[in-house]
Structures are given as C-alpha cells and as structure tokens.
N, C-alpha and C positions, 0 to 999 in steps of 0.2 A: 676703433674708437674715433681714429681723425676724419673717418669718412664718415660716419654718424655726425658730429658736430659739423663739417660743411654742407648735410645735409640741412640742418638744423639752423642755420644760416641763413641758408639759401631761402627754405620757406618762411623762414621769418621776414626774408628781404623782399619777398616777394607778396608777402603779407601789407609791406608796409606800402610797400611801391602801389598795389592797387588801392589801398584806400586812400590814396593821394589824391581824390579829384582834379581835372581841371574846367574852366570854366571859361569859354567863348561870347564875346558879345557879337551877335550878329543883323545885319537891316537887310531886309527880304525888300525890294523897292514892288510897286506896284506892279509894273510891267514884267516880273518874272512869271513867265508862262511853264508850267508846268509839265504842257506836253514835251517841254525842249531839254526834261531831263537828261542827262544821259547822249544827252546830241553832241557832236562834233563844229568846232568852227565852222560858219559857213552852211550849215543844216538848215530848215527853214519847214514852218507848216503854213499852208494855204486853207484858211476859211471858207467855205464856198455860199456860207450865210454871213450878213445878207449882200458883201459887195468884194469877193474875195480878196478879202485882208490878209497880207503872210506877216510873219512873225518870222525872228532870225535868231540866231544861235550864234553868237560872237562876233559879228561882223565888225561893228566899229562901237564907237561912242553911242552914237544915235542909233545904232540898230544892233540890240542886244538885247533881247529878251529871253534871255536862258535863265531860269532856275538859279539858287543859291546852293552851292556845292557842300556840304560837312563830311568831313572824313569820320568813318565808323568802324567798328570792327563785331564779327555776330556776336551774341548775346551781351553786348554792351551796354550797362544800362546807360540812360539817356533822361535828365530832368529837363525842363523847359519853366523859365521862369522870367520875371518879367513880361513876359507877352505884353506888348503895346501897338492898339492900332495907332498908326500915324497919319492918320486920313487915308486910307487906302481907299482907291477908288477906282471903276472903269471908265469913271469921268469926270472934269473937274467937278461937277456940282452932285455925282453920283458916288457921296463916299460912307462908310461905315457898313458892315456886316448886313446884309439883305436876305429877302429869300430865297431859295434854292434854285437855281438855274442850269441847265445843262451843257454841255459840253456842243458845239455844232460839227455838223462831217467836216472832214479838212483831207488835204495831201501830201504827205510827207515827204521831203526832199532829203538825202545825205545819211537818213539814220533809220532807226525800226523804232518807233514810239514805245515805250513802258505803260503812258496812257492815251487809250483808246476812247473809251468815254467817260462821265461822270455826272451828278447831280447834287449839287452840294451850294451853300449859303455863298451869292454871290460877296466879293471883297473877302470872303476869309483867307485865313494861313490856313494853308495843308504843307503837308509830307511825303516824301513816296521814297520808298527805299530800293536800289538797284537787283531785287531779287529776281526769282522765276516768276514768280507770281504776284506783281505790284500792288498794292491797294495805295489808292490814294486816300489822307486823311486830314481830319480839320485836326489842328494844332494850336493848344491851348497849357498854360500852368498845368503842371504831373509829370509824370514819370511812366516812361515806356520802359523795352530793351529791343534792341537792335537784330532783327530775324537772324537766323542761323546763314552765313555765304554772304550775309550785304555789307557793302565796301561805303557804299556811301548815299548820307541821306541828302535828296532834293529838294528842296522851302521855294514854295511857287504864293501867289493868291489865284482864287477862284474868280474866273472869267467865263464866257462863252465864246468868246471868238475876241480878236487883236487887241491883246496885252499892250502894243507898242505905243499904245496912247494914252494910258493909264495914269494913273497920279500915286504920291502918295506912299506906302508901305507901312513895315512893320520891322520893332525894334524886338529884340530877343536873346536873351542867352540861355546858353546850352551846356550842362553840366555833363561830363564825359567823364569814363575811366573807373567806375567801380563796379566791380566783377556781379554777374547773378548769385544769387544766396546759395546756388548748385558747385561754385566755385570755392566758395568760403568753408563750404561742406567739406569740399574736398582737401584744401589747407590741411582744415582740422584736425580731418584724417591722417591726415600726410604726417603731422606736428605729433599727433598720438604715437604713432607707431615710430619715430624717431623718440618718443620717451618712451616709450616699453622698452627700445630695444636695449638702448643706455641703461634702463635696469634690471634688465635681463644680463648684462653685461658685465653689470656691478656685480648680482648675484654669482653667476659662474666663477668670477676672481675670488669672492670669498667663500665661496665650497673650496674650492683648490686648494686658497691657502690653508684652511682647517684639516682637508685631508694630508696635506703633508706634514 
C-alpha cells in the first residue's frame, strides 16, 4: 500500500511539474549567421562570393556572429510567440523579410557546419536543431516539438554571405516544458493502474476479512 501511494505521488508530481511551462524572451540580432551553429569560440566561415567575407564564432564584441543558443530536450514541445521583426536586415537600408536567396560556397574553419546550404526569404528567422540530420527552418508564431537526440535549438536570420554587417533582428519568446501528448498518455496510464491496483487491494482485504 505505501509503495502504491508513493507511486501515486510521484506521477502526480510529475504531472504537475510538466505542465508547468516556462517561457524565454529572446533577440536573434541580425548578424547571427546560422551556419555558426554549433561552432566553437574562434571558428569562422569564409564566403568566397562575392569578396571573401568571414564571419566568426565568439571572438570579441565586434566579431561575433554565432547563432542564438536555446537549451532543448527531444520531443519537447516548443511554442514561438511574439515573433517581432526589428528591422532585420543585410543592410542598413536592406531591411524586412525579402525573397528567397541562397546560401554562397564558403570554408569552414574550427568546426563541421550543421548547415551546408539553403534557399530561403532573405532577413527571416530560421531554426536549426543540433540533430543528425539538420533542416533549417523559417520561424514564426506555432508550436513545434523538439526532434528526438536534439540538445539545442539555433535562431540565426537568413543571409547569403557576411552576417557581420547586418542590422537589426528579432524579438521572440519561447514557451518550453510541456511533454508530447505520447507523455500524457503515458501518466494516464501509469495513474490508471496505480488506481486498479489500490482497488484491487481494497478488494483482497475485504474477502479476507469475510472469509474469516
């Protein structure tokens, strides 16, 4: 019986604990380049269109164009709300969401890039999560979940070559911490058979006592 009720407890606490959301405000600044996910201080990509431009991964003040880091954990859901452009731009007078632009060849210095190329609305918000298999995505108001292995999502805008001159970004927060509906399931489950078994329990006590 005492191990049933701490059972009983425990999924309850654990019930409560996950639907606890919390919720992050976060600013993606212009100049986060998104191939510097995942990069180490010191890492750097080299454009070779059209005047090879590098971009760097923590160096200083002035030269930091890494990605926005969010800690994650897999099947996490993830809402995105507020999304606000803030003038993002590849250049001062070049700001607000555009059409789709590609990715230019570049050379990696210090790390192995997550992204190799892409096609997508220059100035946007994307995402990219540290999985095997990266896809980068434009990020807007909704709700995702978090791939199964990914530790942590990256918030870049969309450039084709040298972020580091950039204007501008994007304000955002990010709701975290409530389990997939496969989780909840499983509570459920978990909460059902801790009441079966308490009355399954009750029962045996009173046959007993009746047979004696």
């Amino acid at each position: 019986m005492k191990i049933l009720l701490i059972a009983a407890v425990s999924a309850l606490t654990l019930m409560g604990g996950a639907a606890g959301a919390a919720t992050t405000n976060l600013f993606v600044p212009g100049t986060a380049d998104p191939v510097l996910a995942g990069a180490p201080a010191g890492a750097s990509v080299t454009y070779s269109s059209p005047g090879y431009d590098t971009d760097y991964a923590a160096v200083g003040s002035n030269m930091n164009e890494s990605p926005v880091s969010f800690a994650v954990t897999g099947g996490e859901k993830l809402t995105f709300s507020n999304v606000t452009d803030e003038g993002a731009g590849n250049c001062s007078g070049c700001t607000s969401v555009g059409p789709p632009i590609s990715l230019a060849p570049f050379a990696a210095s210090g790390f192995t890039p997550l992204v190799t190329n892409f096609t997508l609305p220059i100035n946007g918000l994307v995402g990219l999560f540290n999985t095997t298999s990266p896809t980068l995505f434009s990020v807007s108001n909704g709700t995702i979940f978090a791939p199964t292995g990914a530790t942590e999502l990256y918030l870049g805008t969309v450039d084709g070559w040298q972020w580091n001159n950039n204007v501008g970004g994007y304000n955002l927060s990010i709701t975290a911490g409530v389990p997939e509906p496969a989780t909840w399931a499983m509570l459920a489950l978990g909460l059902g058979a801790v009441g079966f078994s308490l009355r399954m329990n009750r029962r045996n006590a009173a046959l007993a006592a009746t047979a004696a």
